[in-house]
Structure formats: structure tokens, C-alpha cells
C-alpha positions in Angstrom: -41.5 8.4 -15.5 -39.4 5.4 -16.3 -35.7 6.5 -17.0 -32.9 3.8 -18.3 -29.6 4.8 -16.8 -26.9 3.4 -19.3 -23.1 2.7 -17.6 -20.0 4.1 -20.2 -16.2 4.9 -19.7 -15.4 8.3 -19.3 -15.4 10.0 -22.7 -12.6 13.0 -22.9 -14.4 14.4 -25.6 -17.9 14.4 -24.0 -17.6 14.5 -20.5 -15.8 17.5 -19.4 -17.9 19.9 -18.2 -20.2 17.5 -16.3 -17.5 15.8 -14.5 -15.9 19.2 -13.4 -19.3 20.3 -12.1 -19.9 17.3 -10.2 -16.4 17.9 -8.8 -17.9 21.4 -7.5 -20.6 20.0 -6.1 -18.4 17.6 -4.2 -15.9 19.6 -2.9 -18.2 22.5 -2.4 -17.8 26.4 -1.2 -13.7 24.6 -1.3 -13.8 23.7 -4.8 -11.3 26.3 -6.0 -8.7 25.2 -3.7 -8.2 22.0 -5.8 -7.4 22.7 -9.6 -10.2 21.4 -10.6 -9.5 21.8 -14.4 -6.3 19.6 -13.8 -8.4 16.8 -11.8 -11.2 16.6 -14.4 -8.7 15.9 -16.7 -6.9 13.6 -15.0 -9.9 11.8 -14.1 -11.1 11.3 -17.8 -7.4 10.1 -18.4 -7.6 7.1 -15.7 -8.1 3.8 -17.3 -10.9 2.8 -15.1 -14.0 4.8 -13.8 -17.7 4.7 -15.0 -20.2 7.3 -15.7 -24.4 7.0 -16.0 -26.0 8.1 -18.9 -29.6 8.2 -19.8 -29.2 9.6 -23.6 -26.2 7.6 -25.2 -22.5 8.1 -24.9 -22.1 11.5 -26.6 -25.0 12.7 -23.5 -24.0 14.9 -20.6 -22.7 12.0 -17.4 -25.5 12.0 -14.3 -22.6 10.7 -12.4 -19.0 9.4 -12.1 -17.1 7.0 -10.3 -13.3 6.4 -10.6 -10.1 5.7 -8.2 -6.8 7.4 -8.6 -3.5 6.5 -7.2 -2.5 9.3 -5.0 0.9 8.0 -4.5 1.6 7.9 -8.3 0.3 11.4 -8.7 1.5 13.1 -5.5 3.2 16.0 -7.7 0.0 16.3 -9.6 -1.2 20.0 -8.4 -4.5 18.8 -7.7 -3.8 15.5 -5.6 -1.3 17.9 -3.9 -4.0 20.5 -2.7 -6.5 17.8 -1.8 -3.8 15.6 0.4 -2.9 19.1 2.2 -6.2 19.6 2.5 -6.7 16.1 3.9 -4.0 16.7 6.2 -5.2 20.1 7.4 -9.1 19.0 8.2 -8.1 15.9 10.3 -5.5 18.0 12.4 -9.0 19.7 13.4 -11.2 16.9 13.6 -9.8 13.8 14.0 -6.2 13.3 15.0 -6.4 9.6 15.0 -7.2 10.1 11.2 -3.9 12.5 10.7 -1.7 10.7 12.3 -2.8 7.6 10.1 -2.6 9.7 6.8 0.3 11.8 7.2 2.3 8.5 7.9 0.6 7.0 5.0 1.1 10.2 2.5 4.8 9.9 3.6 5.8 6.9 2.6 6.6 5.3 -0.9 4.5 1.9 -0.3 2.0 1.1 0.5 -0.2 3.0 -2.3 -3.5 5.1 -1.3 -6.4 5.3 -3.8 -8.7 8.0 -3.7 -12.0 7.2 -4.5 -14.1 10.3 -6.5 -17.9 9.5 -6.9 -20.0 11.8 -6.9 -23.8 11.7 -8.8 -26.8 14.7 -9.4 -28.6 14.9 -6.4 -31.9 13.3 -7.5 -29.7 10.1 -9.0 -31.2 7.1 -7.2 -28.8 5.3 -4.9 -30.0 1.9 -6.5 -27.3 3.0 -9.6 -23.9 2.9 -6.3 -23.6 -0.7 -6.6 -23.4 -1.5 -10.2 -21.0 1.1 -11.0 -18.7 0.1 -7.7 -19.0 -3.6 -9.4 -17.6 -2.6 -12.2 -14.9 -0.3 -10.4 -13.7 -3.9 -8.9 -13.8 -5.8 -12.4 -11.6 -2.9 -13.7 -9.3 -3.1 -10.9 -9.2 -6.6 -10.8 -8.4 -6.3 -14.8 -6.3 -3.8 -14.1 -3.8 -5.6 -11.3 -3.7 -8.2 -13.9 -2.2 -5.9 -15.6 0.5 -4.7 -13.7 -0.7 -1.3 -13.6 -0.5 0.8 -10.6 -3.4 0.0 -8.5 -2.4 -2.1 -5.7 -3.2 -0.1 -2.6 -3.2 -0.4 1.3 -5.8 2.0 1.7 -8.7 4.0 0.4 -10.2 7.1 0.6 -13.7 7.9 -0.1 -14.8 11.0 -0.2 -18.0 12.0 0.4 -21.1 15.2 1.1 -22.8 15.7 4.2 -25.2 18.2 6.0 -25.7 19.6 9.5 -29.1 19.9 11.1 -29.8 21.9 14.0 -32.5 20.9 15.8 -34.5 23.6 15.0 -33.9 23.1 11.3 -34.6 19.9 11.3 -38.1 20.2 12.4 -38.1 22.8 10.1 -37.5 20.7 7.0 -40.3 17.9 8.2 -43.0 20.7 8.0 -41.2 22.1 4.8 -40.1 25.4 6.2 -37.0 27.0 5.2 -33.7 26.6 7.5 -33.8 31.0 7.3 -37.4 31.1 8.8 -36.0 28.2 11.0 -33.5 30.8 12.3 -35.6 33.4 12.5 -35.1 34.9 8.9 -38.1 35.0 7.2 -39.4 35.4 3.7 -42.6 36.0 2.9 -42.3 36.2 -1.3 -40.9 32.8 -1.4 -40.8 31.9 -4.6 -42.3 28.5 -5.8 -39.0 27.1 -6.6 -37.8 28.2 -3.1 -40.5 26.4 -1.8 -39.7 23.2 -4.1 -36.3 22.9 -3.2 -37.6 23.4 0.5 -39.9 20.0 0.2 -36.6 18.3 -1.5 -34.4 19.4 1.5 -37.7 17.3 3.1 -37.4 14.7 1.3 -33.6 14.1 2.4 -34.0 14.2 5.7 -37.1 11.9 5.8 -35.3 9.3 3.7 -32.4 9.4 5.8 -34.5 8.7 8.6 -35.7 5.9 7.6 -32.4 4.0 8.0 -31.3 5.9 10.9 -32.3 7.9 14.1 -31.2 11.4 14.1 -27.4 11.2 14.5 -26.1 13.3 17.7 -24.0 15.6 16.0 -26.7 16.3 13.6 -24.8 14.9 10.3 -26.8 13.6 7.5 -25.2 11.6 4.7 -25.9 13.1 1.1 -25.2 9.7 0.1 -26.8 6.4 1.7 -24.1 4.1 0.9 -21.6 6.2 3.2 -23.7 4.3 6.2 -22.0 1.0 4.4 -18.4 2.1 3.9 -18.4 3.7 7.6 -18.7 0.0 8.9 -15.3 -0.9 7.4 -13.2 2.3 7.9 -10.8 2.3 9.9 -11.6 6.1 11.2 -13.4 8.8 9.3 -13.8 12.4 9.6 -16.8 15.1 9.3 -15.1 18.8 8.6 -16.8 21.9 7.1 -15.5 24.0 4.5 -13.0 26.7 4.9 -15.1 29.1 2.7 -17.7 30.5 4.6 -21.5 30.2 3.0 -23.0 32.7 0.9 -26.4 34.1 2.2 -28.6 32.8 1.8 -27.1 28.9 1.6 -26.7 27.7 -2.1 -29.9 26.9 -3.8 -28.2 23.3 -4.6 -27.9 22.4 -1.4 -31.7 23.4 -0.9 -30.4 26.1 2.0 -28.3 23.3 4.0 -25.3 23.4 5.8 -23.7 21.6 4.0 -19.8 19.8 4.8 -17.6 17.3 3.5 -16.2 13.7 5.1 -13.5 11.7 4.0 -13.5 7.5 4.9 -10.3 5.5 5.5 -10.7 1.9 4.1 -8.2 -0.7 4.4 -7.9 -2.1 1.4 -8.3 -5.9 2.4 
């Protein structure tokens, strides 16, 4: 089936809804922590971002990109929770990465954009660098500007998943992570069974770019391989909330985790 994906602005009237569940599916079993309502809207107020489309402008977005200035909206509630957040999950898992982002979160200048992109799960990853060209043009027109986008720094954020060995193997002969660990199911249902094969089909993908990392961290999106080369340190953290049982169907029963990327900026 041949799909057109069509590239708009944000559309405050339109896109609500869409963008906040994208948002959830981001930021996962921690998506409450984050005022969500108040991000959405703050994203759909930014003057740059894209979304994709496939039915028009006044359709439901497939995905969104945009980049906020965290510096100009540190009272916001939401860029509030997610830099304490930030702050908290690199004290655990990467100090190098807290030192570098509690002294940048301190300070006036230099600026820190964060990066929000975030697309269903089935999007192709062939649609990432159109809409981060056009991120650039808009910043580029932006700066011109004078508007407040000038940063030091950027941080992407990002999905990933853990695979145990045993799951792994698991998901290549499309069995469930549960019967992996021992929990079976015998009534599976077929969409059980679909979302399985997906769950597959993400790991095989994956593989063919990489070998099976050592800590058992798969990407939900390719192009983190790309921005890793130029960070400057990144961290891999799991949720605070613990899963539900069995793991959320939209994950396809994965463990799944978040990671954040520090870019410089030049």
C-alpha cells in the first residue's frame, strides 16, 4: 500500500490530542509526572516544529517534531518536571551527564533546547530527515529573527527497550517475552500473536545495523545510532513507574526505557 506522508505546522485546533498521545508514548509508564496537558500546549504554541500527515491538515499528526528553549521556559511546570527528572536519572546512571546538565540548567547562558520527536511506531524512519531539515530552515529563519533559539546544547530525547538474552531469542522465533520467562499463555489471542511478530520485526531490523548491544538496549528509533556519534555523553534509564502485567500491548510486551542525548550545539 502506497501512503503519501504530507509535512504541516502544528495546528492548535487540530492537533491536540495526537500530540499529547505521542507525548505518552514517549515518556511512557512516567508520562504523568510531566504535565503533559501544559507541554502539548506549549508545543503547538512554538513557532517551529513539523508534524506528518497522510489525510490533509485538519487529519490526526503520525508524528511531531519541535525544539523548545528550556532556559526560556524553566518556570514552565512541565520543563520544570522534565529537567528534575533529567537531573534525577543521570545522578543514577551517568554522572558525567549530571554534572554536565546541572551546571548547564544553572546558568543563564548558554541556552539548552530540548528536542521532542516522537512518531507512531510503524512510521518509516525514511520521514526523520526531512522533517529535521526543516527543523534547521526554521531555526535558521528563526535566529534571523532574533528569537530565542540560539543554544549551547541539545537534548534529544528518545525510546528504548531491554532484551534479555532469553527474550531476545524469544522474539526471533516470535514467542512472547512471558513464555520467554517462563509465563505462558496458551489462548493467545491473534492480536497477541501480531504484536509478538512486530516485537520481531524490531529486533531484526535493528540487527541489521548493529550486533546485539552488551547491555541489551535497542533503539525504538534508528536515527538515535546517528545522534549518539556527536553527543557529548548520553544516558539509558528506566522508568520510575513500575510495568503493568503483563507489559503494555504498545510496546508489544517489551521492556521498555527512555534515553536522553547531549549535543553540542556546533
Amino acid at each position: 500500500i502506497d501512503v503519501e506522508f504530507d509535512f504541516f505546522d502544528p495546528n492548535p485546533n487540530v492537533d491536540y490530542h495526537a500530540i499529547k498521545r505521542l507525548l505518552i508514548q514517549l515518556f511512557g509508564r512516567d508520562s504523568d509526572i510531566f504535565s503533559l496537558h501544559e507541554l502539548t500546549e506549549l508545543l503547538l504554541a512554538q513557532p517551529l516544529g513539523t508534524t506528518i500527515k497522510t489525510d490533509g491538515t485538519e487529519s490526526d499528526p503520525y508524528a511531531i517534531l519541535s525544539l523548545i528553549n528550556m532556559h526560556a521556559y524553566h518556570e514552565h511546570p512541565s520543563i520544570k518536571a522534565l529537567a528534575a527528572y533529567f537531573l534525577c536519572k543521570a545522578a543514577q546512571a551517568n554522572p558525567t551527564m549530571h554534572t554536565a546538565l546541572q551546571t548547564l540548567f544553572s546558568q543563564s547562558q548558554p541556552h539548552v533546547g530540548l528536542v521532542i520527536c516522537e512518531r507512531l511506531i510503524n512510521m518509516p524512519v525514511q520521514v526523520i530527515p526531512p522533517m529535521y531539515r526543516l527543523l534547521l530552515d526554521e531555526l535558521q529563519n528563526a535566529l534571523s529573527a532574533d528569537k530565542p533559539y540560539k543554544f549551547s546544547h541539545i537534548l534529544f530525547l528518545s525510546r528504548t527497550y531491554h532484551l534479555s538474552n532469553d527474550e531476545e531469542s524469544a522474539l526471533a522465533n516470535s514467542i512472547s517475552p512471558r513464555q520467554a520467562n517462563g509465563k505462558s499463555n496458551n489462548k493467545k489471542s491473534k492480536k497477541a500473536k501480531t504484536a509478538d511478530m512486530a516485537g520481531a520485526g524490531i529486533a531484526e531490523e535493528y540487527n541489521l545495523l548493529t550486533r546485539r548491544p552488551s547491555d541489551g538496549i535497542y533503539p525504538f528509533h534508528p536515527e538515535d545510532l546517528v545522534i549518539m556519534q556527536m553527543a557529548e555523553c548520553t544516558m539509558d534509564y528506566k522508568f520510575d513507574k513500575a510495568p503493568a502485567e503483563p507489559r503494555e500491548k504498545d510496546a508489544f510486551g517489551l521492556d521498555v526505557r527512555g534515553r536522553a542525548i547531549l549535543v553540542r550545539a556546533d
